[in-house]
MARMISE-190472 format. One record per residue (C-alpha): residue number from 1; x, y, z. Coordinates in pm, whole numbers, plus 50000, padded with zeros to 5 digits. Layout:
<pts>
<pt><seq>NUM</seq><c1>X</c1><c2>Y</c2><c3>Z</c3></pt>
...
</pts>
This chain:
<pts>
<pt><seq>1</seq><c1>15173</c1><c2>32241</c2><c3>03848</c3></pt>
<pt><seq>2</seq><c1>14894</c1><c2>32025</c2><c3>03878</c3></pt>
<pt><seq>3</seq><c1>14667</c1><c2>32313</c2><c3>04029</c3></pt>
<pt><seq>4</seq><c1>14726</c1><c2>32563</c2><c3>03713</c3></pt>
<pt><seq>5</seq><c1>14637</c1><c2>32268</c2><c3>03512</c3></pt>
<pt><seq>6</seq><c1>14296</c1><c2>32195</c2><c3>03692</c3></pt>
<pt><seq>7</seq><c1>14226</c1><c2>32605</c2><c3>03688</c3></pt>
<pt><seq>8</seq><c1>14296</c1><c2>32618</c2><c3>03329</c3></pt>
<pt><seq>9</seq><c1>14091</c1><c2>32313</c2><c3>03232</c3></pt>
<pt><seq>10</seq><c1>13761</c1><c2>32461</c2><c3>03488</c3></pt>
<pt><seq>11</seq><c1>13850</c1><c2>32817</c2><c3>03295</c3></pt>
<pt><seq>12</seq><c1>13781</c1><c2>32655</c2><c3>03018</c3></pt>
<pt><seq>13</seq><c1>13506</c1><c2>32466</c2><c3>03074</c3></pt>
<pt><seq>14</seq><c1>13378</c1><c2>32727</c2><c3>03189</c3></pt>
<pt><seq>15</seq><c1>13417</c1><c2>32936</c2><c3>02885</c3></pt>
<pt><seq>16</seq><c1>13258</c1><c2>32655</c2><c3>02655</c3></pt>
<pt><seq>17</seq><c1>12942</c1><c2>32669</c2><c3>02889</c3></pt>
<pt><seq>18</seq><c1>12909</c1><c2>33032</c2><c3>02880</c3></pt>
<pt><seq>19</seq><c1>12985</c1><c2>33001</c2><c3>02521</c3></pt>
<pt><seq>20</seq><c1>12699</c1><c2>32765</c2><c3>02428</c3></pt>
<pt><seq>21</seq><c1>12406</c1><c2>32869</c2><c3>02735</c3></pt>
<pt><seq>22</seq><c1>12433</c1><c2>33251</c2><c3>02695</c3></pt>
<pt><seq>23</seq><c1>12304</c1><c2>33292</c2><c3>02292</c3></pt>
<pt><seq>24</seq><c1>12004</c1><c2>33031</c2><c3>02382</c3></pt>
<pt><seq>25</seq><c1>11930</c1><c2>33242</c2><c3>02705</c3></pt>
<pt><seq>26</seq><c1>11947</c1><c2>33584</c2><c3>02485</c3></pt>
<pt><seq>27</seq><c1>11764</c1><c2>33409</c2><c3>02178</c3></pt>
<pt><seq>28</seq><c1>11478</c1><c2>33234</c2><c3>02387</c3></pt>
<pt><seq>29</seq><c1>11533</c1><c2>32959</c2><c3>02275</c3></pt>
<pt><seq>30</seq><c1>11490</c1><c2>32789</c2><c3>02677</c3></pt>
<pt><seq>31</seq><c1>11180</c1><c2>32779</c2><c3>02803</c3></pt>
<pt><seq>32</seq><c1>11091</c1><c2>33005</c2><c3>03109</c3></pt>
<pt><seq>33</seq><c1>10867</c1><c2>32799</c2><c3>03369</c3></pt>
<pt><seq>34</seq><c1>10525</c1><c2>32862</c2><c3>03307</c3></pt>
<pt><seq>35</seq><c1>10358</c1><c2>33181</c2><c3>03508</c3></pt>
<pt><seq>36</seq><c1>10071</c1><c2>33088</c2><c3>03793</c3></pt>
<pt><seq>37</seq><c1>09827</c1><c2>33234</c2><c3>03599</c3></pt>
<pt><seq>38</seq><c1>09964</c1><c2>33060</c2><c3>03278</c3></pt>
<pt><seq>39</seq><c1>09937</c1><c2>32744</c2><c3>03487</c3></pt>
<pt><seq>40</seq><c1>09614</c1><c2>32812</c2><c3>03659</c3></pt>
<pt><seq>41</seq><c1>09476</c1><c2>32944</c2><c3>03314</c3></pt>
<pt><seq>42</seq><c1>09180</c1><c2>32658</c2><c3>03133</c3></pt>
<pt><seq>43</seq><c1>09421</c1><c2>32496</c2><c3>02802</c3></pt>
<pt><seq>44</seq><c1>09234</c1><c2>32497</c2><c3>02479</c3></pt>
<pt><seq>45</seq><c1>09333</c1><c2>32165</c2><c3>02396</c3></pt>
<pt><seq>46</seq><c1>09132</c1><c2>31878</c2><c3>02305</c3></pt>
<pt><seq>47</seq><c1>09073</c1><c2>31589</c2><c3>02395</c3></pt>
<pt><seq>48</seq><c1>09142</c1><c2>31445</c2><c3>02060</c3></pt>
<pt><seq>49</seq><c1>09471</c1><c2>31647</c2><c3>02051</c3></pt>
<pt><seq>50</seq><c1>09533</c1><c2>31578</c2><c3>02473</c3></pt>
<pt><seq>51</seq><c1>09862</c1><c2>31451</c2><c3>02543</c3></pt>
<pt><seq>52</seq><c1>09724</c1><c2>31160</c2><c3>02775</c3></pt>
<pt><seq>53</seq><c1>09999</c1><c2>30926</c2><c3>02584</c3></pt>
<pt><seq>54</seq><c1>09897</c1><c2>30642</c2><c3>02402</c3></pt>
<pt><seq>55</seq><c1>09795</c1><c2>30389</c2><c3>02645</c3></pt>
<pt><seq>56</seq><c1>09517</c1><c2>30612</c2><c3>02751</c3></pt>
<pt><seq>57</seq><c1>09139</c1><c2>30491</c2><c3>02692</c3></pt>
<pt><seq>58</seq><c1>08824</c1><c2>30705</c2><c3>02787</c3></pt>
<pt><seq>59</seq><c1>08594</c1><c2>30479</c2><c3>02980</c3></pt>
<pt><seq>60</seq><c1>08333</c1><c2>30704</c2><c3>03151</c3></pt>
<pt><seq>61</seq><c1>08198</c1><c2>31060</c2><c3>03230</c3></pt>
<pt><seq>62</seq><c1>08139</c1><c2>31202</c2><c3>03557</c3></pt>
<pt><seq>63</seq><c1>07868</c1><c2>31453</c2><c3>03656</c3></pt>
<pt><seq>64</seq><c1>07962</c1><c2>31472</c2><c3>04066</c3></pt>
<pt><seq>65</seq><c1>08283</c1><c2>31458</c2><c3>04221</c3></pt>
<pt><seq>66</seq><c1>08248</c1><c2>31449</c2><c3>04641</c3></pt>
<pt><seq>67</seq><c1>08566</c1><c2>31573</c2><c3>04811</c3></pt>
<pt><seq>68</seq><c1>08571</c1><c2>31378</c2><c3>05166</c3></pt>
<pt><seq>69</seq><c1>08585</c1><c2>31725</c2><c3>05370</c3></pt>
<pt><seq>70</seq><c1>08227</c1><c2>31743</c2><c3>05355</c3></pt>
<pt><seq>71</seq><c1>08087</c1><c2>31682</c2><c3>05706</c3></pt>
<pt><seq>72</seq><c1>07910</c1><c2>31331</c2><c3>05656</c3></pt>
<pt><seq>73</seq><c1>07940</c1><c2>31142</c2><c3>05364</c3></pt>
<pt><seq>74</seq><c1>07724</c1><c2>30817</c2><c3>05370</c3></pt>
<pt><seq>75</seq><c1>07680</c1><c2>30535</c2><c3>05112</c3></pt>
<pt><seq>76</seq><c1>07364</c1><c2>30220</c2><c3>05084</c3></pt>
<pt><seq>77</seq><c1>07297</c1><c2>30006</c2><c3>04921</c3></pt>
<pt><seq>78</seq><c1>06979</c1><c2>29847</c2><c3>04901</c3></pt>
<pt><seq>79</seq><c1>06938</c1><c2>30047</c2><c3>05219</c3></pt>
<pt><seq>80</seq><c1>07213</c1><c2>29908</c2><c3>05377</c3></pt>
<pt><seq>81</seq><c1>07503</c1><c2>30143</c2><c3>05501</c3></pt>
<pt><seq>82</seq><c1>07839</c1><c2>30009</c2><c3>05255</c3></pt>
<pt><seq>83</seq><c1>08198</c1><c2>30068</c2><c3>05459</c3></pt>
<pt><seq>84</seq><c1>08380</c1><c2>30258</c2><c3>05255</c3></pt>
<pt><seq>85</seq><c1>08762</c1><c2>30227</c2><c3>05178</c3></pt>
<pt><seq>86</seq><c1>08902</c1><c2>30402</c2><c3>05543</c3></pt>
<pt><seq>87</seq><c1>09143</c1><c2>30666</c2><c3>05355</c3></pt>
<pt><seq>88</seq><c1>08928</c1><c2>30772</c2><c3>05007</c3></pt>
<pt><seq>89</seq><c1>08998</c1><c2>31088</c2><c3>04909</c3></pt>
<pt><seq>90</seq><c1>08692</c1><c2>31151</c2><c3>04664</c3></pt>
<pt><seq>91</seq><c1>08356</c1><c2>30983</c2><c3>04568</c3></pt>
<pt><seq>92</seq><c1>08301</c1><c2>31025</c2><c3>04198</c3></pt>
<pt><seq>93</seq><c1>07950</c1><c2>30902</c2><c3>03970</c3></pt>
<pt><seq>94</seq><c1>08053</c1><c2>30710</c2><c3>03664</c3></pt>
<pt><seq>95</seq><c1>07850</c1><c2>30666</c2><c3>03360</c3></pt>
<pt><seq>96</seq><c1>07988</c1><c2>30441</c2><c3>03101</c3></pt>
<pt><seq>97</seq><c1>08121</c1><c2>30580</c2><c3>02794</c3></pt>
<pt><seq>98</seq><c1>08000</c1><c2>30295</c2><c3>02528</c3></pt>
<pt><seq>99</seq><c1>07638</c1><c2>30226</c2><c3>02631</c3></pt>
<pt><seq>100</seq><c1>07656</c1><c2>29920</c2><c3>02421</c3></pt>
<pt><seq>101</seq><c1>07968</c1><c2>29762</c2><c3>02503</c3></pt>
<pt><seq>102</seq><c1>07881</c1><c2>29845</c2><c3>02868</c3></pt>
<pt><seq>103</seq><c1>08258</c1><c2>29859</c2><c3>02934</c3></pt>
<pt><seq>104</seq><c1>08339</c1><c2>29688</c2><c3>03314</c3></pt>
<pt><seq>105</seq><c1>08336</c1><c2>29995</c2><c3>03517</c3></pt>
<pt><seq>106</seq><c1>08373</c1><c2>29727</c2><c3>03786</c3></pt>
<pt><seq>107</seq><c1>08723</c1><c2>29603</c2><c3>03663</c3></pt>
<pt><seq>108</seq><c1>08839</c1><c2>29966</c2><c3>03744</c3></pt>
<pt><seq>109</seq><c1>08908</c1><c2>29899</c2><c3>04156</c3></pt>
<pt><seq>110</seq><c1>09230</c1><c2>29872</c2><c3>04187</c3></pt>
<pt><seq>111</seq><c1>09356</c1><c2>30077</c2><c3>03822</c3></pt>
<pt><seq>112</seq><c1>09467</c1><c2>30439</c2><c3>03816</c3></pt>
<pt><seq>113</seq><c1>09212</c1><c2>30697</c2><c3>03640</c3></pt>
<pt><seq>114</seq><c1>09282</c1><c2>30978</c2><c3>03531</c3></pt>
<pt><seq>115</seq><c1>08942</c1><c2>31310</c2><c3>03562</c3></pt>
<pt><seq>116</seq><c1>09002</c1><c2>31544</c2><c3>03279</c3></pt>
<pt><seq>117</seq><c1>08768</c1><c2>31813</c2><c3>03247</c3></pt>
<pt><seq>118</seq><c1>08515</c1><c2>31771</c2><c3>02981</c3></pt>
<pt><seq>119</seq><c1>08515</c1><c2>31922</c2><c3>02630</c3></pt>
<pt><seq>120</seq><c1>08163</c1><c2>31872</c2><c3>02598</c3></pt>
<pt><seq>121</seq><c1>08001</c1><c2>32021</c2><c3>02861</c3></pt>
<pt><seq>122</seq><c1>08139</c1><c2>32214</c2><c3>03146</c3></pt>
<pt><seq>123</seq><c1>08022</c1><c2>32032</c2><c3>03447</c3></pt>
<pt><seq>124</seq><c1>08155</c1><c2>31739</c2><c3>03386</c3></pt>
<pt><seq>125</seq><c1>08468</c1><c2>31504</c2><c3>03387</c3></pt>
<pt><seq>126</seq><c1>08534</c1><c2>31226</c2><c3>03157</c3></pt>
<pt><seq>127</seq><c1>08750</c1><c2>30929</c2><c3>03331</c3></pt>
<pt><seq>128</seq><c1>09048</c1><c2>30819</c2><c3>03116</c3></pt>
<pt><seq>129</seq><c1>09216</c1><c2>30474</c2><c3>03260</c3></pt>
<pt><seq>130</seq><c1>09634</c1><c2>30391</c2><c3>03112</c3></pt>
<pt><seq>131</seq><c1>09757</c1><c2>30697</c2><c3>03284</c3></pt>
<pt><seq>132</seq><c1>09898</c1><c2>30506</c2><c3>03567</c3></pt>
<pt><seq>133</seq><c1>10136</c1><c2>30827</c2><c3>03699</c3></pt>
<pt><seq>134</seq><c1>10243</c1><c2>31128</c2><c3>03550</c3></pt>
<pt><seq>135</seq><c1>10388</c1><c2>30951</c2><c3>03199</c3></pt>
<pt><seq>136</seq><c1>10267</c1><c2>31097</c2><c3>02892</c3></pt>
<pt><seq>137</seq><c1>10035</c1><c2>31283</c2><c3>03091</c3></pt>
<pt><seq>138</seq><c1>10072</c1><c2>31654</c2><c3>03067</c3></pt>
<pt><seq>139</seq><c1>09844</c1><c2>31964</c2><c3>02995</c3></pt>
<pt><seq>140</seq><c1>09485</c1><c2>31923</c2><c3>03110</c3></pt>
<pt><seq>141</seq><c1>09558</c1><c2>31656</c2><c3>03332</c3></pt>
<pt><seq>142</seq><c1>09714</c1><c2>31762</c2><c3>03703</c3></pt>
<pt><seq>143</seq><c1>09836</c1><c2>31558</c2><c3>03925</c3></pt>
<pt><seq>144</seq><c1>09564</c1><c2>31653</c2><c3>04173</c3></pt>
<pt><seq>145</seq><c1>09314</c1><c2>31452</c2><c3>03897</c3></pt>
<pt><seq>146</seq><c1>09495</c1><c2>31114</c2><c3>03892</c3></pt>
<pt><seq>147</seq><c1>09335</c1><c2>30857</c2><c3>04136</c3></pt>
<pt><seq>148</seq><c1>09390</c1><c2>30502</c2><c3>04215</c3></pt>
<pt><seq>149</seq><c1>09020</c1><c2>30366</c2><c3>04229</c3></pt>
<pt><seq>150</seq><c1>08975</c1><c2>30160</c2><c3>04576</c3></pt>
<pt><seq>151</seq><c1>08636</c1><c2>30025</c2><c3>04549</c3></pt>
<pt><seq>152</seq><c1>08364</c1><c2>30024</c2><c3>04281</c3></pt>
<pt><seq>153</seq><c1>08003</c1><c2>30002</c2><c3>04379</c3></pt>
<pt><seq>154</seq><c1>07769</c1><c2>29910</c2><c3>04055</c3></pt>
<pt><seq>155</seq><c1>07392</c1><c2>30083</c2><c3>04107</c3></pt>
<pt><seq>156</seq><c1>07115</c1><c2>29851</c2><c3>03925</c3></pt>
<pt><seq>157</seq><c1>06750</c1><c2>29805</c2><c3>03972</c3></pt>
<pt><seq>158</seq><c1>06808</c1><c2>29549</c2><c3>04236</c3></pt>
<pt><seq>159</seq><c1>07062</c1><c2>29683</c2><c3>04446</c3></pt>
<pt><seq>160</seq><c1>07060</c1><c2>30113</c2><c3>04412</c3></pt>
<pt><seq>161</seq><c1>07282</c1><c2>30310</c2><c3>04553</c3></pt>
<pt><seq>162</seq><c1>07227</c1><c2>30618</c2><c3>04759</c3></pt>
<pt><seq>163</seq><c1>07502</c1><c2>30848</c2><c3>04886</c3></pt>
<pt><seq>164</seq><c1>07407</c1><c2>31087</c2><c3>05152</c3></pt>
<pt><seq>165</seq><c1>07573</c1><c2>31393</c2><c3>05189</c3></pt>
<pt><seq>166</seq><c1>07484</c1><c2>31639</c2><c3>05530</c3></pt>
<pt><seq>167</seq><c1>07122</c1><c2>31524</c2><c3>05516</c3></pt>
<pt><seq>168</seq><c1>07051</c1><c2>31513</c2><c3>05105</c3></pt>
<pt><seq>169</seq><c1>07002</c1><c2>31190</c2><c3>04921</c3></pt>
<pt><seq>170</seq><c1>07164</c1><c2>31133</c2><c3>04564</c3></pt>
<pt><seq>171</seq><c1>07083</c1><c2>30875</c2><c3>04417</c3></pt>
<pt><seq>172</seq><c1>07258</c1><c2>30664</c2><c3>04112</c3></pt>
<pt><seq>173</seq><c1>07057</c1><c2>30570</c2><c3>03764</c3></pt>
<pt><seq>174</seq><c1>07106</c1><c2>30177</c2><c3>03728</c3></pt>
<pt><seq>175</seq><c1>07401</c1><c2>30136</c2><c3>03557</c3></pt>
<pt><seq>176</seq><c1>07576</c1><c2>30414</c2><c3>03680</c3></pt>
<pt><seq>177</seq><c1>07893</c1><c2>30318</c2><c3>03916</c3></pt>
<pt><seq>178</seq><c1>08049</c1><c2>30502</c2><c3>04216</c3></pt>
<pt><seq>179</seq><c1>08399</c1><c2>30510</c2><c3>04269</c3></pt>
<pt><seq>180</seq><c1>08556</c1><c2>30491</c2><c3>04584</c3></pt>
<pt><seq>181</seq><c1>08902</c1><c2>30701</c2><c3>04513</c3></pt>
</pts>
């Protein structure tokens, strides 16, 4: 007795399931995952309209991102060789956003940041910090752009940095930052 019970009662369910899911999945009404090329695809968002989430502050723009498969990457300052952070993952230039605040690029080891291409010009990044993770962040920003800073070297007059990359020099503008990701 018990058995018919349970069969009627998963015939059932069943039945209500079916009932509800099937005029949604006719309709369209539930989303199909996006398409690789829909995903791969530049959004026409921006970044006013971005759905970084509110915590999300834009601190700085980047012109050069340095991926650590190159075959030497070295940094100096002052022309001394700087030990980098053993497991970095990129080297990125920062220029502050507000020029007259001079906000603490410095205060950023340590922080999550999040490299979102920029709207403004197409070779470069601007540097959002509040993303911490993947919460409100969705659209431009992948997963493969969020970075937990690990070491912030400030360039000045006095101390310059250098970063030498197979045999060419760059050099960072005082007041430009690299960070150590």
């Amino acid at each position: 007795m018990f058995q018919k019970k349970s069969a009627l009662l998963l015939v059932a369910a069943f039945a209500l399931f079916f009932n509800f899911s099937m005029p949604k999945l006719v309709s369209g009404q539930i989303r199909r995952p996006p398409s690789l090329k829909e995903m791969t695809q530049a959004m026409g968002t921006t970044l006013e309209k971005a759905p970084l989430g509110p915590a999300a502050q834009f601190i700085a723009t980047s012109t050069e991102r340095i991926d650590r498969d190159r075959a030497e990457v070295r940094v100096y300052r002052n022309g001394q060789r700087v030990e980098l952070f053993p497991s970095f993952h990129e080297l990125v230039t920062a220029t502050s956003a507000d020029h007259e605040k001079r906000i603490g690029l410095d205060g950023l080891a340590g922080r999550s940041v999040a490299l979102v291409p920029s709207e403004k010009r197409a070779d470069q990044w601007d540097i959002f910090t509040g993303v911490g993770g993947t919460s409100g962040v969705d659209g431009l920003v992948l997963a493969d752009n969020i970075f937990k800073v690990r070491q912030v070297l400030l360039s000045s007059r006095k101390n310059p940095i250098e970063v030498r990359i197979d045999g060419q020099i760059h050099r960072l503008k005082p007041g430009q930052a690299l960070l150590v990701m």
